[in-house]
py3Dmol code that shows the C-alpha trace and the ligand (Angstrom):
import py3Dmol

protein = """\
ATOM      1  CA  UNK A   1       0.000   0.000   0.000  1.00  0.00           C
ATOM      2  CA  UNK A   2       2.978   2.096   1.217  1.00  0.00           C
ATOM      3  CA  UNK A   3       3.938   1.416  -2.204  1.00  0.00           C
ATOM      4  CA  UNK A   4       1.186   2.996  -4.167  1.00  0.00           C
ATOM      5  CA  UNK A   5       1.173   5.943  -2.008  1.00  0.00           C
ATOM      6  CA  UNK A   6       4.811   6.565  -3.040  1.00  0.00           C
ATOM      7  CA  UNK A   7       3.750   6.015  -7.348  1.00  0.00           C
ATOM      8  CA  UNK A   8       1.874   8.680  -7.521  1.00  0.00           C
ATOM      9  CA  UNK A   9       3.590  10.847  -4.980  1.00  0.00           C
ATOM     10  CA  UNK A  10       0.457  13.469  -4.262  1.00  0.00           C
ATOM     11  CA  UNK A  11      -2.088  12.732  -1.282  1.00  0.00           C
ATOM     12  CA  UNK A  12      -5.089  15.210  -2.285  1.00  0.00           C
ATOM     13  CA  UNK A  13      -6.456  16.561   1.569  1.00  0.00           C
ATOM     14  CA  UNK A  14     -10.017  17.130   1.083  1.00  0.00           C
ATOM     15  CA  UNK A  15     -12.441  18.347   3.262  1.00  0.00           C
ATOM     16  CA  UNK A  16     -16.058  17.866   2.492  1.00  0.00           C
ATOM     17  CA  UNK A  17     -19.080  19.861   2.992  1.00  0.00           C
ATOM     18  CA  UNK A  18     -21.135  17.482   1.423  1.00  0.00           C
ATOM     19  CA  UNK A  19     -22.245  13.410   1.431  1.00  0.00           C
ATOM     20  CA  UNK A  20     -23.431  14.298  -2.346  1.00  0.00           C
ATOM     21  CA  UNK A  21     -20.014  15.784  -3.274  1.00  0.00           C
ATOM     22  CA  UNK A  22     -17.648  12.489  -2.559  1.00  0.00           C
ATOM     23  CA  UNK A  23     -18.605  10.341  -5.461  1.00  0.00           C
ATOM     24  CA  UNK A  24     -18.378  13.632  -8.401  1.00  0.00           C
ATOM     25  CA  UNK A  25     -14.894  14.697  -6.557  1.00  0.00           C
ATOM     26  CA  UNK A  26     -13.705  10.564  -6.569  1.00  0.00           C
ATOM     27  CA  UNK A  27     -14.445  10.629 -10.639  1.00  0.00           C
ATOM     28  CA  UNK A  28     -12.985  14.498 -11.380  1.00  0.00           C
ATOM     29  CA  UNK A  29      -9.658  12.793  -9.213  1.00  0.00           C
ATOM     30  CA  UNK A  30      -9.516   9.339 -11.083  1.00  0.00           C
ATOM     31  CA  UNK A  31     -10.113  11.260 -14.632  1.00  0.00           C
ATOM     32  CA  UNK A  32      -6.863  13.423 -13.902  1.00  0.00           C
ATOM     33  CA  UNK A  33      -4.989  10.465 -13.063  1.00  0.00           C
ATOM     34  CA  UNK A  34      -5.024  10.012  -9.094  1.00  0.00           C
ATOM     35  CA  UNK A  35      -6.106   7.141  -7.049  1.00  0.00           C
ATOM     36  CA  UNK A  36      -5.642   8.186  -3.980  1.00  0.00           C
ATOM     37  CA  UNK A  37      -7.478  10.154  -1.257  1.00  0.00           C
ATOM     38  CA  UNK A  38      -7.236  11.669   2.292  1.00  0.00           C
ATOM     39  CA  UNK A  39     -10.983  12.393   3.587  1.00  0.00           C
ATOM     40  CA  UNK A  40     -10.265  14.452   6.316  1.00  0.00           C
ATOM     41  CA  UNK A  41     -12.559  13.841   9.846  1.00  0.00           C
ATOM     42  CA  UNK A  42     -13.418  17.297  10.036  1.00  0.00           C
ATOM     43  CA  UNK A  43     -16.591  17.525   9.115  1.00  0.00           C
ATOM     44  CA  UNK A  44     -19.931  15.318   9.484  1.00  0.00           C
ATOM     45  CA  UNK A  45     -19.746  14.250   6.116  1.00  0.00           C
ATOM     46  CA  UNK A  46     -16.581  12.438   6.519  1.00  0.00           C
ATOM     47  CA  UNK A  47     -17.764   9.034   7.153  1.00  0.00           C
ATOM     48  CA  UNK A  48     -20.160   8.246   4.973  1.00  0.00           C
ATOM     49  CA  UNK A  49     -18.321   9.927   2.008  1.00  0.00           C
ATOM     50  CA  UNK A  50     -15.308   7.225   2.745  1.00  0.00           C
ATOM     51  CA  UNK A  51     -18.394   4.603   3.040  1.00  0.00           C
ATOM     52  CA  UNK A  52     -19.644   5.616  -0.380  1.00  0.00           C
ATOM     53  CA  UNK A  53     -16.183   6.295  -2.233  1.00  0.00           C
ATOM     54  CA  UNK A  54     -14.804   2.757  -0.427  1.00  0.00           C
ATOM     55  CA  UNK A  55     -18.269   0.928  -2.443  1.00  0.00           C
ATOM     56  CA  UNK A  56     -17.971   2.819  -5.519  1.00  0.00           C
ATOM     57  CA  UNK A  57     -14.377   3.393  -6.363  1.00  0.00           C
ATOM     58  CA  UNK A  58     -12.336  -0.390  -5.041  1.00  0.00           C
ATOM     59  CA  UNK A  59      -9.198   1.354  -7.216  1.00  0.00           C
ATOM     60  CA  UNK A  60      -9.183   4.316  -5.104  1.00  0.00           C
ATOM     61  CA  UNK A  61      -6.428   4.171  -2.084  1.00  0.00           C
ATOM     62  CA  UNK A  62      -8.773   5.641   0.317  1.00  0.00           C
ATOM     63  CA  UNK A  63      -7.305   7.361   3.682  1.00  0.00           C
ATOM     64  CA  UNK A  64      -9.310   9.390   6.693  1.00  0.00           C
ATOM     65  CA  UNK A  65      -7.374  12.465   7.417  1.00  0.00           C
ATOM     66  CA  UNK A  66      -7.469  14.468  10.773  1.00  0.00           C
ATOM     67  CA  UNK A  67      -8.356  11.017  13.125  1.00  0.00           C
ATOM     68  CA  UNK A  68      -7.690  12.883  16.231  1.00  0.00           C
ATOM     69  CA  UNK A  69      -9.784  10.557  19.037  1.00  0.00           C
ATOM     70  CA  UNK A  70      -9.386   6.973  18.870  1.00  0.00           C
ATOM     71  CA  UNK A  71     -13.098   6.207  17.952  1.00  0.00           C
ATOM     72  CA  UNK A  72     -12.576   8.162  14.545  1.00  0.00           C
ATOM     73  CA  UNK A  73      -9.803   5.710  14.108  1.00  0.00           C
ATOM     74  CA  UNK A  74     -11.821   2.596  13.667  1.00  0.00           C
ATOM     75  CA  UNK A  75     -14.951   4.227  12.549  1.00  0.00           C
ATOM     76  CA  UNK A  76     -12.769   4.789   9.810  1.00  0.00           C
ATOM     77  CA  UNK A  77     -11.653   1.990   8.543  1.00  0.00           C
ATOM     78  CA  UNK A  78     -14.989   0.192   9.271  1.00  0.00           C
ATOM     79  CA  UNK A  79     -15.733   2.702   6.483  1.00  0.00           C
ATOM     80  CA  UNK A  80     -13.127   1.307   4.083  1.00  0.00           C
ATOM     81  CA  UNK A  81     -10.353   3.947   4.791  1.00  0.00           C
ATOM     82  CA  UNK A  82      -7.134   1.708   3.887  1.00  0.00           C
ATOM     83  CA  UNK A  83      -4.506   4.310   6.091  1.00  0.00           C
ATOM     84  CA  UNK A  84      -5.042   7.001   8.253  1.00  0.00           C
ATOM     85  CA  UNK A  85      -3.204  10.326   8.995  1.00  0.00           C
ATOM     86  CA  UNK A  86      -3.193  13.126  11.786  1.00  0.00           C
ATOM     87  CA  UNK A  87      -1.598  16.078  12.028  1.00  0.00           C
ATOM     88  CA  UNK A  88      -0.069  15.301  15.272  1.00  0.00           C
ATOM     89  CA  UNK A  89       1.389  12.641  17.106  1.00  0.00           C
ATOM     90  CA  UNK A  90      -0.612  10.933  19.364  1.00  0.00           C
ATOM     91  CA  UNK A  91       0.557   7.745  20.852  1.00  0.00           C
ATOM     92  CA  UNK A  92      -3.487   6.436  21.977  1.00  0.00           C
ATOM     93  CA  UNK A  93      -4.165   7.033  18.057  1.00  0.00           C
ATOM     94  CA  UNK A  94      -0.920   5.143  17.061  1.00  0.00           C
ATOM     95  CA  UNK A  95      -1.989   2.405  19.521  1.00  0.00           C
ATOM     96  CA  UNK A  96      -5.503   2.125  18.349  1.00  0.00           C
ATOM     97  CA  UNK A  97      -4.344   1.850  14.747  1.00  0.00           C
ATOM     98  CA  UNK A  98      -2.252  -0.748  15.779  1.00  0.00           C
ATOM     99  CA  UNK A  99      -4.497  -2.756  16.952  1.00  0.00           C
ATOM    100  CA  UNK A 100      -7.373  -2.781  14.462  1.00  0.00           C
ATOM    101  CA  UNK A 101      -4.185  -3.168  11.613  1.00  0.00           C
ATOM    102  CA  UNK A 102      -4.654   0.242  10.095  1.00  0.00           C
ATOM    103  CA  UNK A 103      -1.396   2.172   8.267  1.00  0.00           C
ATOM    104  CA  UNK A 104      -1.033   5.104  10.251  1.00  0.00           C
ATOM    105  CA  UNK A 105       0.876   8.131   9.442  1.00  0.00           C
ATOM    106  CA  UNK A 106       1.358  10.346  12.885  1.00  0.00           C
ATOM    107  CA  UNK A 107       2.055  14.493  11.676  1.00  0.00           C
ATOM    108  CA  UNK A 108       5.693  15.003  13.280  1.00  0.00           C
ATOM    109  CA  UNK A 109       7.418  18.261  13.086  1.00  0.00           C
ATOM    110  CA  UNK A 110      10.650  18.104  15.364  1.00  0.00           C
ATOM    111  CA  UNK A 111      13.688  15.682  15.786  1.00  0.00           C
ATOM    112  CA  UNK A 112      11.723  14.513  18.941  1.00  0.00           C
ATOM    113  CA  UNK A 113       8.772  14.039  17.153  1.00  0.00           C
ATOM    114  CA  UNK A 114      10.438  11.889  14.738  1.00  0.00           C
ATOM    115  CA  UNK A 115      12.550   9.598  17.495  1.00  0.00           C
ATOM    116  CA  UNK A 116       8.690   9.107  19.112  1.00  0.00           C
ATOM    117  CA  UNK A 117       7.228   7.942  15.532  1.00  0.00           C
ATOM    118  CA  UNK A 118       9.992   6.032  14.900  1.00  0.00           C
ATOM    119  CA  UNK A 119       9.692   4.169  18.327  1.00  0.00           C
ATOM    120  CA  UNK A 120       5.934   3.812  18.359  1.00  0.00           C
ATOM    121  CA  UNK A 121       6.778   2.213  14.779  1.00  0.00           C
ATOM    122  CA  UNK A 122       5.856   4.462  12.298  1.00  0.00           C
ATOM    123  CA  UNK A 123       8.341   5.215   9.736  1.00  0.00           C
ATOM    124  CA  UNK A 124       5.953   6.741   6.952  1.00  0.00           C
ATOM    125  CA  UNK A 125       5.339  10.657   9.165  1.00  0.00           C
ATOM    126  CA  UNK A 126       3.323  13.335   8.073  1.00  0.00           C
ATOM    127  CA  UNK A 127       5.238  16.318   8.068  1.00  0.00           C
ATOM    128  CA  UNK A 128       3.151  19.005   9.138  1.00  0.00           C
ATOM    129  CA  UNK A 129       2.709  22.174   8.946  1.00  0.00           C
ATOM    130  CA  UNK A 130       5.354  22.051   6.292  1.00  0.00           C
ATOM    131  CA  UNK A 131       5.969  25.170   4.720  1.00  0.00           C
ATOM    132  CA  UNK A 132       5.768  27.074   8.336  1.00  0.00           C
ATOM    133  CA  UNK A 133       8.055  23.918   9.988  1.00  0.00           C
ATOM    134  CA  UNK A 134      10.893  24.522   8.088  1.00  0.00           C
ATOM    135  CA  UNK A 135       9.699  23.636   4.728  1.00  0.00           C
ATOM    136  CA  UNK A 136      12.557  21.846   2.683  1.00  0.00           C
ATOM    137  CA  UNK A 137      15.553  23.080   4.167  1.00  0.00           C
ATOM    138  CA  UNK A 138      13.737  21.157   7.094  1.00  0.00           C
ATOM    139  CA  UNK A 139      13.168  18.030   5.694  1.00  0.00           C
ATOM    140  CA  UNK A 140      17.093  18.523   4.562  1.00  0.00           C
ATOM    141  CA  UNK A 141      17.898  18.991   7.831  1.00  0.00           C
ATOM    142  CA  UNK A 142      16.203  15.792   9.234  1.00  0.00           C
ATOM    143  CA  UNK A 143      17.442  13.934   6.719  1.00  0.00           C
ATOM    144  CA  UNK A 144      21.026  13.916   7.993  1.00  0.00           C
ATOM    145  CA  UNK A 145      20.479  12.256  11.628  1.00  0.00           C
ATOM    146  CA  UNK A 146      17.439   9.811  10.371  1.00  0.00           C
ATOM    147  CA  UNK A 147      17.922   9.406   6.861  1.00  0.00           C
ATOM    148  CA  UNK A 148      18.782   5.820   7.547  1.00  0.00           C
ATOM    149  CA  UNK A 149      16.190   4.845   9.682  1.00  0.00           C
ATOM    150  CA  UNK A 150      13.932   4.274   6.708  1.00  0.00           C
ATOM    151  CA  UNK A 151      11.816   7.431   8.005  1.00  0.00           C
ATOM    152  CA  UNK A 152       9.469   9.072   4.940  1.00  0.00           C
ATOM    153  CA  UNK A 153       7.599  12.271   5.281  1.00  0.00           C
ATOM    154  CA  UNK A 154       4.270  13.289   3.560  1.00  0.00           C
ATOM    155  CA  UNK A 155       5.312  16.808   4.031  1.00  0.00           C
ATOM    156  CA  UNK A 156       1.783  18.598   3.917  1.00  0.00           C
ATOM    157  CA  UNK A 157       0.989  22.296   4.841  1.00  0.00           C
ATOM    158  CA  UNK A 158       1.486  24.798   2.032  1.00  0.00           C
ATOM    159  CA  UNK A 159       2.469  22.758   0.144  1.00  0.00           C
ATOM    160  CA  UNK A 160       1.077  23.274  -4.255  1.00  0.00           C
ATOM    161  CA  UNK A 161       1.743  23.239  -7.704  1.00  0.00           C
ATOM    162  CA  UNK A 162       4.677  26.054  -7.071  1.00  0.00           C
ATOM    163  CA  UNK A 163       6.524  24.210  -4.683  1.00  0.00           C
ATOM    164  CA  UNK A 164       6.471  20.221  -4.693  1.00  0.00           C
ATOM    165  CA  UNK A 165       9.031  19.738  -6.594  1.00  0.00           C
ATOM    166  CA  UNK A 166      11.185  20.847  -4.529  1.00  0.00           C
ATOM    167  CA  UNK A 167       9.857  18.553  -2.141  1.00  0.00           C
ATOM    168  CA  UNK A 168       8.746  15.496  -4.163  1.00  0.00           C
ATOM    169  CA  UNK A 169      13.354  15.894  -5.349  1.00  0.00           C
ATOM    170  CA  UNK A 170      14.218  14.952  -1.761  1.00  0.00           C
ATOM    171  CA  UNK A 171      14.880  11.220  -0.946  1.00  0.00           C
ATOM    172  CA  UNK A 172      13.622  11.360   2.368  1.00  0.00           C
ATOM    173  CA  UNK A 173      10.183  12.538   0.841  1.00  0.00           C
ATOM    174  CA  UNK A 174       7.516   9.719  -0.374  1.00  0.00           C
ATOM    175  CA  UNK A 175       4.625  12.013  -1.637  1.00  0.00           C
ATOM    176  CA  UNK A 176       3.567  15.453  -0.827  1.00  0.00           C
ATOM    177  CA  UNK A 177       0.118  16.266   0.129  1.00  0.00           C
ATOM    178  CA  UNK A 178      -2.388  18.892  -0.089  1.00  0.00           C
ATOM    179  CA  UNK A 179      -5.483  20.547  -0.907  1.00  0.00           C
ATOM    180  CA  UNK A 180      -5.234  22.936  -3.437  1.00  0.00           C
ATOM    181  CA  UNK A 181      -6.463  20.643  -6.283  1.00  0.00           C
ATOM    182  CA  UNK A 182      -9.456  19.975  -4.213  1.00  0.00           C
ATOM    183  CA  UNK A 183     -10.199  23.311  -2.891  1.00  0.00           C
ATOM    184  CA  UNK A 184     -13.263  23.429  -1.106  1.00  0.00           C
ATOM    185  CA  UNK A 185     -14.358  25.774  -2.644  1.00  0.00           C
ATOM    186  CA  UNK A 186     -14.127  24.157  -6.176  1.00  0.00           C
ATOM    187  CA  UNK A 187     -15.494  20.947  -4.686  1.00  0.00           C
ATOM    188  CA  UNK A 188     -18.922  22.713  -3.278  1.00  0.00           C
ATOM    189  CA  UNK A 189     -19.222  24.362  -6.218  1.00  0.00           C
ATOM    190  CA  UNK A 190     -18.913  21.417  -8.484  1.00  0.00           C
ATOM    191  CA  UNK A 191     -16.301  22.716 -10.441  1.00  0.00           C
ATOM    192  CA  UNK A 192     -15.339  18.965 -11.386  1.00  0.00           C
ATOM    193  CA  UNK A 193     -13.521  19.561 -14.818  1.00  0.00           C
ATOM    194  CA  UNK A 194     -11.366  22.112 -13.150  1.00  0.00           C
ATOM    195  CA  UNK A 195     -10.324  19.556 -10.233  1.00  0.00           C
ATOM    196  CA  UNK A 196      -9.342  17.368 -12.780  1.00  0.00           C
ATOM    197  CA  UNK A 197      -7.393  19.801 -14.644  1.00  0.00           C
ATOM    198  CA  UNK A 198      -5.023  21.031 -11.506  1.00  0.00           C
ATOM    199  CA  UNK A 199      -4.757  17.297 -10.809  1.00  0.00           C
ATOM    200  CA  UNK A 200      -3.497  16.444 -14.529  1.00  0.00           C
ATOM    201  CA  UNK A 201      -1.113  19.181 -14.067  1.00  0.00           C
ATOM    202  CA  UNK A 202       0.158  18.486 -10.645  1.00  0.00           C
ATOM    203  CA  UNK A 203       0.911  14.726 -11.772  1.00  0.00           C
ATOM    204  CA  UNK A 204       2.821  16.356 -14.311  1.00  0.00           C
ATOM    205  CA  UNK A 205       4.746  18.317 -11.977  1.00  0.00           C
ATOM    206  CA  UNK A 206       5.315  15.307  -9.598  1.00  0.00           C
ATOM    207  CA  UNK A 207       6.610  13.231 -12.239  1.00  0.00           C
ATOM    208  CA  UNK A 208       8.849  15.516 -13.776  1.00  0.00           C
ATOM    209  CA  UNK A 209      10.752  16.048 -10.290  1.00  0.00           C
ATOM    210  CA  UNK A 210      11.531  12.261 -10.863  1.00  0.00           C
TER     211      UNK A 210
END
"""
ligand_1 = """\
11
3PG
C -4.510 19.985 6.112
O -4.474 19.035 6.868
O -5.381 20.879 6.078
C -3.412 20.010 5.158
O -2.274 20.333 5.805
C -3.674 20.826 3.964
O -2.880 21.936 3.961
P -2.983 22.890 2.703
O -4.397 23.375 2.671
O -1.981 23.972 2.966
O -2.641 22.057 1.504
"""
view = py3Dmol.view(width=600, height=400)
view.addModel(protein, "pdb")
view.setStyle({"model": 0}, {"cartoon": {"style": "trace"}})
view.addModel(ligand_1, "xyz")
view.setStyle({"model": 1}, {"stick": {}})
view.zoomTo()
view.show()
């Protein structure tokens, strides 16, 4: 799974409004090329979108975003979310993954952060916020003590078009993610074709820093 998060190398954060607007958004994402998702657990909607995506779209990689108590965690993959991200690290979220087998990906932002992740088991981190953590002089930085580890970051946080390559060039980096090709404000108005379009290009963009 790890592995198909790292082929396409963008994890689209998407917050939704609306039940209605999962399936439309899963289709505008899969035309442009990606097969992967992050519903964040920020709104009400969350749930039952992943429920409805998970039934419709098997080819998606589906992940719940934002699982901040442990109920969210399993409620989520009862859903048919496949991994699950925060954007902290919480060690009674880790543990509750754990248990119910789900890939977890804790947010980290410090050396200490990373040493916790890393002994908790969790080598694929969110790195979050990124551009206001450090941004990749950061990710540079961490490199050089746990490069070796096997440690991966999802740097997400300001991250767009403008500036993942300069992310998606650094080994220690497995996939960026983001919301700007699912703005929510593009989603709740529908704006489908356009979704697809920034997602065409920002494949583009991720496979030319190859
Ligand atoms: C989030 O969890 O909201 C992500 O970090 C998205 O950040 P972005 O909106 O800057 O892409």
């Amino acid at each position: 799974m790890i592995d198909r998060i790292l082929a396409k190398r963008i994890v689209p954060v998407v917050v939704l409004d609306r039940v209605e607007s999962a399936e439309p958004l899963a289709e505008a994402l899969l035309e442009g090329g990606l097969d992967i998702m992050e519903i964040t657990f920020r709104t009400a909607a969350a749930e039952e979108s992943i429920r409805r995506i998970a039934a419709r779209f098997p080819e998606i990689l589906l992940g719940a975003g934002t699982l901040l108590e442990k109920e969210q965690v399993r409620r989520a993959r009862d859903a048919g979310a496949v991994f699950g991200l925060a954007p902290g690290l919480n060690p009674a979220i880790i543990a509750s993954a754990k248990e119910i087998g789900l890939q977890f990906s804790p947010g980290v932002m410090t050396p200490s952060d990373v040493e916790q992740a890393l002994s908790l088991g969790c080598e694929l981190l969110k790195f979050f916020p990124a551009e206001v953590a450090g941004g990749v002089d950061m990710l540079k930085a961490l490199a050089g003590p746990y490069g070796h580890t096997g440690v991966r970051f999802i740097p997400t946080g300001g991250v767009s078009s403008g500036n993942l390559s300069a992310y998606l060039k650094l080994p220690v980096v497995a996939a960026i993610g983001g919301s700007w090709m699912v703005d929510k404000q593009l989603v709740n108005d529908g704006k489908w074709a356009e979704i697809t379009r920034i997602t065409r290009e920002a494949l583009a963009a991720a496979a030319e820093a190859r």
